[in-house]
N, C-alpha and C positions, 0 to 999 in steps of 0.2 A: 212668805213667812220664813221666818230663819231657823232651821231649827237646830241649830246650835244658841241660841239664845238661852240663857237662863229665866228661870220661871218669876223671879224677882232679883235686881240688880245685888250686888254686894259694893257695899262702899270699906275701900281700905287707904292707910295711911301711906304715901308715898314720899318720902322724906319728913321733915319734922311737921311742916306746915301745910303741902297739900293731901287733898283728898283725893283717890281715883275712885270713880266708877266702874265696876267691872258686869259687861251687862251679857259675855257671853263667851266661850270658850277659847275662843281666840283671844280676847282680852285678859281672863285666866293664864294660859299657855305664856303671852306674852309677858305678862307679870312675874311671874316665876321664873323663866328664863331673863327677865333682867337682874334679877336677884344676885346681889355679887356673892362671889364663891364663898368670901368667909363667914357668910349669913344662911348659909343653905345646911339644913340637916334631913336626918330619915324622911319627918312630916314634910319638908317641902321635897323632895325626891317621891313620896307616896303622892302625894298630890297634882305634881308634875306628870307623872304618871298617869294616874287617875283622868288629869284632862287630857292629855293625848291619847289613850285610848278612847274615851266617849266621841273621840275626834275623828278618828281611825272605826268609830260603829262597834267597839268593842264594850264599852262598859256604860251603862245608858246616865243621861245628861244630868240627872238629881244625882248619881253618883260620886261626879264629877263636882258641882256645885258644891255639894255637900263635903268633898276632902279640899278644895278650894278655901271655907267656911273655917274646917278644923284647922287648917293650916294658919290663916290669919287671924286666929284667935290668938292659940299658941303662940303664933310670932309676937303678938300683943298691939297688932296695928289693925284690927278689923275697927269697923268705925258702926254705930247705931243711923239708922238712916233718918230717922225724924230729930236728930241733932245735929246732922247733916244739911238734910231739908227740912226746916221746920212746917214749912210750906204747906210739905205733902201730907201732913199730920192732919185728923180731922178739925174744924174749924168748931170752935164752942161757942163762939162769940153770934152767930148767925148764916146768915146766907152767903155773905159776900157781898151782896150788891150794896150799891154807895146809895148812903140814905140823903131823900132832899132836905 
């Protein structure tokens, strides 16, 4: 079990066109620290933070998730996951299984 994993993935915008998945701290951490400098403010410094503590055992992991969240908001690239994956959305239509 991982337990730096996030409780549910976060999907964020990474250039114009793709989507990242971010499914756990390290992926957080790494995200942020790619961030080029001229795009970096407070909120992404508070949440940078944020995840290297929960990383470090210092600030526990919904903490983290959660200033990860704020931050991708704010930046204006967090992405809805069921418009992502529609997939994973409940199915209305029935079961799934292929009819004879």
């Amino acid at each position: 079990m991982n337990l730096t994993a996030f409780s549910s993935p976060v999907f964020v915008k990474h250039g114009s066109y793709l989507v990242q998945e971010i499914v756990d701290l390290a992926g957080a951490i790494d995200f942020l620290e790619e961030r080029p400098e001229d795009r970096r403010n407070l909120i992404h410094e508070t949440a940078l933070r944020a995840c290297t503590q929960a990383h470090d055992g210092l600030k526990p992991l919904g903490v983290a998730r959660d200033a990860f969240v704020a931050f991708a908001k704010r930046a204006g690239i967090l992405e809805d996951p069921e418009a992502v994956m529609p997939w994973i959305a409940a199915s209305k239509s029935g079961s799934g299984k292929v009819q004879a």
